[in-house]
N, C-alpha and C positions, 0 to 999 in steps of 0.2 A: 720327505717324511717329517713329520711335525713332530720334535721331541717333548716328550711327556712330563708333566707338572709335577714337579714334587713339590709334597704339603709336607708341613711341619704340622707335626699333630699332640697336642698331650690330652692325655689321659689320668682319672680319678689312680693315684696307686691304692687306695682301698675298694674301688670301682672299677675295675682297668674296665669292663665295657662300655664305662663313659666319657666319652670323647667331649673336652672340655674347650676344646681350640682347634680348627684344623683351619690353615692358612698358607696359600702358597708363598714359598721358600725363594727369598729376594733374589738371592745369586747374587753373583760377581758385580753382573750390568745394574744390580736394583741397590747393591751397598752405594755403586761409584755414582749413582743417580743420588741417592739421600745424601750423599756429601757433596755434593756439585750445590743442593740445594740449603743445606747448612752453611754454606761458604757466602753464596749470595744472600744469606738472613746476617750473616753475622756481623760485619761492620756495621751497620745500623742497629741491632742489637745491642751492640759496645758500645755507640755513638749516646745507647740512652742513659740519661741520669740517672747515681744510684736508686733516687728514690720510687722512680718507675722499675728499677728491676724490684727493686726491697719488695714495691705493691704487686707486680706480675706472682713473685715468689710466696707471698700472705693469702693471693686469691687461691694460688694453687694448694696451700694448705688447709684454707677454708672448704676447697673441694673434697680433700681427702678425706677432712674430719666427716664433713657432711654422706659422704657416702661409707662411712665406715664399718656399717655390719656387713653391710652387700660387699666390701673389699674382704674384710675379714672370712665370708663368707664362702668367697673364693676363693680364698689362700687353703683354706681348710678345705675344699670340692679341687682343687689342683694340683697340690703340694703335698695333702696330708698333713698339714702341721694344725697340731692339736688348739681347737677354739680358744682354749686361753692364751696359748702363746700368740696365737694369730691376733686377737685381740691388741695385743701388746703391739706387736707389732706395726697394726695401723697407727696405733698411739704413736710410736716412735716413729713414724712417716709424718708426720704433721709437725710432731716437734724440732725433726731435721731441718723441714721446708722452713718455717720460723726462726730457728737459727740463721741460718744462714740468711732468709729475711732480712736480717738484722746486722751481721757479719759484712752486707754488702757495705757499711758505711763504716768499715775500719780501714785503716791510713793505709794508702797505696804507696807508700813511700817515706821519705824521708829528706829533711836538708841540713845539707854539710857544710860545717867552712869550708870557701873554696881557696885556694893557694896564692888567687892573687885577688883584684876588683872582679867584683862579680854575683852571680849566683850560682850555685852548684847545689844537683838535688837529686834523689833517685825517685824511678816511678817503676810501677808493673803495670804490666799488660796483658790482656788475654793471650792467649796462644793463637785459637782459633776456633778449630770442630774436635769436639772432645769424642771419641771413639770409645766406647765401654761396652765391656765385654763383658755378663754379669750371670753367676749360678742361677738355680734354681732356690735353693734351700730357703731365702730370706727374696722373694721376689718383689718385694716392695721398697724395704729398709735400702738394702746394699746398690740398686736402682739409683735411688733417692740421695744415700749418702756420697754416691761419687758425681749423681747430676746436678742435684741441688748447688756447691760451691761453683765446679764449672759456670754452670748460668749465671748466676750470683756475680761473678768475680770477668761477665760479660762474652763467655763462649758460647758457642753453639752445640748443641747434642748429638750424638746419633747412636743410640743404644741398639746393640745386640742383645736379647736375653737369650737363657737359655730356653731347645724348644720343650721343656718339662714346665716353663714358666709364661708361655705366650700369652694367654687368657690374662693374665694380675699385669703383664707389658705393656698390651694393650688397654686396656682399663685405665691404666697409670696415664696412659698417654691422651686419651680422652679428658681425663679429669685435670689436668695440666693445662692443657686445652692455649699449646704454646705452641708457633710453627717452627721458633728454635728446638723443639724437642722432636725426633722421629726416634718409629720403631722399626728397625729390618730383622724380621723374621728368616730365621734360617739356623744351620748348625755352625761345621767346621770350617768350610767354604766361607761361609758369609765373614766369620770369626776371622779369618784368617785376610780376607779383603777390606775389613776393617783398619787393621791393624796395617796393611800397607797404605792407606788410603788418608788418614788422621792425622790432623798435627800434635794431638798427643792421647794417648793410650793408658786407659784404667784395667785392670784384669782381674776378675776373681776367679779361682777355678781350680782344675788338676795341674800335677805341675809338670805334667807333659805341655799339654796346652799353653800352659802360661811359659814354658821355657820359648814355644813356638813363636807365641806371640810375641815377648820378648826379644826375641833375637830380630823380629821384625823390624821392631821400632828401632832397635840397637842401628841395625843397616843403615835405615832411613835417616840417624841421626834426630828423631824425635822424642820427649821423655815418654818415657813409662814404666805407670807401677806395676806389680803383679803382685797379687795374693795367692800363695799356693797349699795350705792345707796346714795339720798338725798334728803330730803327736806327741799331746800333753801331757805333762807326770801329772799327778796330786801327792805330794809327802808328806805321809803324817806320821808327827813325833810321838815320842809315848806320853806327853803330856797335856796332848790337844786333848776339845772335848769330842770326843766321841761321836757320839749319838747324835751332835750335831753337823759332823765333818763327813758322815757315810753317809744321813741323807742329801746334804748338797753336794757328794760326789754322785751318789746314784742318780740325783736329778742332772748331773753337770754330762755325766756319761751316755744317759739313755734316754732323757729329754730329747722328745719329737725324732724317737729312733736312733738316736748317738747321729743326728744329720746337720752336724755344725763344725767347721773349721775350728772352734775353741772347745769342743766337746774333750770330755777327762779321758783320755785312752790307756792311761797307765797309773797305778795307784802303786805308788812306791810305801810298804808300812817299814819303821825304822824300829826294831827290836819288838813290835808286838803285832804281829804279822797273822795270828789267831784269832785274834780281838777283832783285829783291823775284818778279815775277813765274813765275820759273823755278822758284825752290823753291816756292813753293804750288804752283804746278801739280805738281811733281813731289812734295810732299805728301800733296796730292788723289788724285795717281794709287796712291798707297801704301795707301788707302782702302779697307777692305772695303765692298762694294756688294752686297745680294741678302736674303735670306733674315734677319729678326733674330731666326729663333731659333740659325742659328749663331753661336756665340762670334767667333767672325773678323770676323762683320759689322758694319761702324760706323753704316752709311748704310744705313738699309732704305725700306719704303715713304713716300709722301703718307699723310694719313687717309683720302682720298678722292677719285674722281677733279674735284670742281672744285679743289682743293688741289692736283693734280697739272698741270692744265690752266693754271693761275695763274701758274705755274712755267714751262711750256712759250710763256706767250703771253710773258713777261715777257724770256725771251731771245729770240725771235720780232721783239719789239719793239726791242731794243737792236740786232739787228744791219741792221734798218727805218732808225734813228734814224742809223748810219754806227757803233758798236759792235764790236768783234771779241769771238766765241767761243772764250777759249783752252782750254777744256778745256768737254766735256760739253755740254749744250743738249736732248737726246734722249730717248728712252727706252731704258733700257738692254735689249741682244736676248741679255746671257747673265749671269751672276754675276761681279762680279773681287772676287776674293779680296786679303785683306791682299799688299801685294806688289807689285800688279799684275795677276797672272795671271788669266784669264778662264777658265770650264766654261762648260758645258753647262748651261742655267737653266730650268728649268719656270714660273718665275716670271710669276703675271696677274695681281698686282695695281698700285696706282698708284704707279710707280716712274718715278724722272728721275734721270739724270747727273747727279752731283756737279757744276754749272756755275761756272764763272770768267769773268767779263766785264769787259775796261777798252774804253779808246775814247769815252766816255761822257761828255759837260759836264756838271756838277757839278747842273744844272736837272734834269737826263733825270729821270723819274719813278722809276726804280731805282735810282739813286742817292740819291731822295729819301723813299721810300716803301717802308714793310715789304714784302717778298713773304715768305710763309712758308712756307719750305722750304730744298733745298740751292742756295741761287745767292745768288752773291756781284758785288762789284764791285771792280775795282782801281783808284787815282787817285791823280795823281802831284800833289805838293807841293813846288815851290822852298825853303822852307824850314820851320822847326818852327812860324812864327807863322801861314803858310801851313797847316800840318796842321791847329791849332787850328780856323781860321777853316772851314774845309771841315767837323772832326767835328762845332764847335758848328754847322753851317747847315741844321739838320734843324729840323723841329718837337719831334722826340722825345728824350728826352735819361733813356737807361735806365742805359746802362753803354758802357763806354770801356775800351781797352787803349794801352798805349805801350811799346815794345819797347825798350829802350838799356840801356847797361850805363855810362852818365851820372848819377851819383846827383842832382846840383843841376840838369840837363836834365829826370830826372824828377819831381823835385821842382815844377820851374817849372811846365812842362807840367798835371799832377795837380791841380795849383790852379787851375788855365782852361779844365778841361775841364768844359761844365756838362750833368754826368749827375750819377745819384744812386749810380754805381758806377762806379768810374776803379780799373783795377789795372795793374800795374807789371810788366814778365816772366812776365804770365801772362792767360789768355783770357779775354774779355769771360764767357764763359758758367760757370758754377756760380755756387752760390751758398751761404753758411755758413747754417747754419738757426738760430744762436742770435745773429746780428745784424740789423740793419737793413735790410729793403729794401723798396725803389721809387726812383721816376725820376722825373724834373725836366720841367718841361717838361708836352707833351702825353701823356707816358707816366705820368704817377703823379696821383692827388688827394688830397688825405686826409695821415691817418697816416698811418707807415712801418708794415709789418708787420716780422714777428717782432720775436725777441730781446728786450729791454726795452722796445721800445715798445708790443708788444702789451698790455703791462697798461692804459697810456694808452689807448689804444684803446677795449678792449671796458670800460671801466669809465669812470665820473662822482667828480671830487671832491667830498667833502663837507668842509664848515668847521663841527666843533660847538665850542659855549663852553657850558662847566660854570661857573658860577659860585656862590658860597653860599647857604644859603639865606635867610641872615641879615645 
């Protein structure tokens, strides 16, 4: 009997009946085939000078730039991320590629006195076949930022994307248009035969998966990072501005459906917890809702409806637990446009209110536990040591906000907060593509990616000593 194809398929989340990618699922045989053949690219890959990679990596920029409504395009018909941000995001794919462009011609090393006659010196090297395992949420950027330095710094690729991201993988892969980059389509399987297969291993994801993974490479004795999600405070003092600090939470929280590992999950107010309240909700409300291919919209679909349903149990469950709903909980039954104002909405696919939730002890599983999507939580703090102790009482520790217009308040704060991203007057969510990042805690393992650490990373020191020969 001839066993049956499974496709990896994604679908519009604001269109589910639009099937945007269906593609059979590489399996086991099709992972260990794409790496048999990134192994046989990659020493000659490495063999070339940096300024043939720097050029490989400018042309692949030049691609992305050039096709960039049609990527963006995609990312919004795939993903649901709202046309503006999707826009950004192309931007920030080109500027990655560029970087690291560029990056390929810093110093591979170093030279030491050596103890006696001689030369002594260090060098890195590539690893090998870089295996990355990569969301849905940011299908371009997050791609980009873990393959770009790999190549760069002379590895070979072999991405998994997630299958909610196959259509923006493949795309990506076309326009690269490198035979060191593959795409193997597939889920957990594929994911999981990566990770035994790779001489080193990138992971963004849940952090089940990424424990999985993890533990993979652990065995194997090869690096890897994992990113695994967060749940972010935002604290704001009574002295912050206001009006300016609930709208970058409410964008930090509900932007592109709260569908970002750096999204605000927890709004810690520290003695003005009424205040604090009113303007995020009346932030939130200011909120495009509906459609992300109009420009107006902030807040468009779920990926899916269990991504939507997660959302819908999770305030279900808080106002169960003795909780108030101050804004949203629902599905929404029409469009509201930036503003406020509501139309008339054709909209079927997995879409939820912008939600706000306080009332909650500090245990409740929302306050303690990612939900991924637009829902947040408010919680009040007696004081600033009080705010600490509340953002540090999570298992995850990604990224952190604190609102004041206190320089030595934020200063103190900034140093106690134990995430791997703590920002000052501005939102838990972005992120710079030519610094550091991961999180503390249960959110990160491994290297940092980007910026300079990536060369750390996908590369091994070497120690040579030249000495005479006489």
């Amino acid at each position: 009997m001839i066993p049956a194809i499974k496709l990896i398929e994604s679908r519009s989340p604001q269109a589910p009946a639009d099937i945007v990618a269906s593609f059979p699922a590489a399996g086991e045989a099709g992972v260990q085939a794409a790496v048999l053949l990134a192994q046989a690219v990659q020493h000659d890959w490495a063999a070339r000078n940096a300024a043939a990679r720097a050029a490989a990596l400018a042309r692949a920029a030049d691609a992305v730039e050039a096709a960039g409504d049609e990527l963006a395009a995609l990312v919004v018909r795939e993903v649901g991320k709202p046309v503006t941000e999707a826009r950004g995001e192309v931007a920030r794919s080109v500027s990655i590629l560029r970087y690291y462009a560029q990056q390929v011609f810093d110093p591979v090393g170093a030279v030491h006195e050596p103890s006696g006659a001689g030369l002594l010196f260090t060098r890195r090297r590539p690893l090998g076949v870089a295996g990355l395992i990569t969301p849905w949420n940011f299908p371009l950027a997050i791609p980009l930022w873990k393959a770009a330095p790999a190549l760069a710094f002379g590895n070979t690729v072999v991405l998994k994307p997630a299958p909610q991201a196959l259509a923006c993988a493949l795309r990506l892969a076309e326009l690269l248009d490198l035979n060191e980059f593959q795409v193997v389509p597939g889920g957990a399987e594929e994911g999981a035969a990566l990770a035994e297969a790779a001489d080193v291993v990138s992971f963004t994801g849940s952090g089940a998966a990424g424990a999985s993974v993890r533990a993979a490479a652990v065995r194997r004795g090869v690096p890897v990072q994992a990113e695994m999600g967060g749940q972010n405070a935002a604290i704001v003092l009574p002295d912050a501005d206001l009006q300016s600090a609930a709208a970058q939470i409410a964008a930090a929280a509900m932007g592109f459906a709260g569908q970002k590992c750096t999204a605000t999950k927890r709004i810690i107010a520290v003695g003005n917890g009424d205040e604090v309240r009113q303007a995020v909700v009346a932030a939130v409300a200011r909120l495009g809702v509906g459609d992300p291919a109009d420009p107006g919209t902030a807040v468009g679909p779920l990926i899916d409806r269990a991504a939507r349903d997660r959302v819908l149990e999770a305030a279900a469950g808080a106002v169960a637990a003795g909780g108030r709903i101050l804004t949203g909980g629902r599905i929404p039954g029409s469009a509201r446009r930036a503003g406020g104002a509501a139309t008339d909405w054709g909209g079927s696919g997995w879409y939820v209110e912008p939600t706000v939730v306080d009332g909650l002890p500090a245990d409740h599983p929302l306050a303690r536990e990612e939900v991924f999507g637009p829902i947040c939580v408010v919680q009040d703090a007696s004081s600033a040591d009080e705010a600490v102790a509340l953002a540090n009482g999570v298992r995850h520790g990604l990224a952190s906000a604190v609102y004041t217009r206190d320089l030595d308040r934020a200063l103190d704060l900034g140093a106690r907060l134990d995430t791997g991203l703590i920002k000052v007057n501005a939102p838990t969510s972005g992120v710079d593509f030519y610094l550091p990042f991961g999180g503390e805690k249960e959110s990160g393992y491994g290297g940092r990616e980007q910026g300079k650490a990536a060369q750390e990373f996908y590369t091994s020191s070497h120690t040579i000593t030249i000495s005479p020969s006489s």
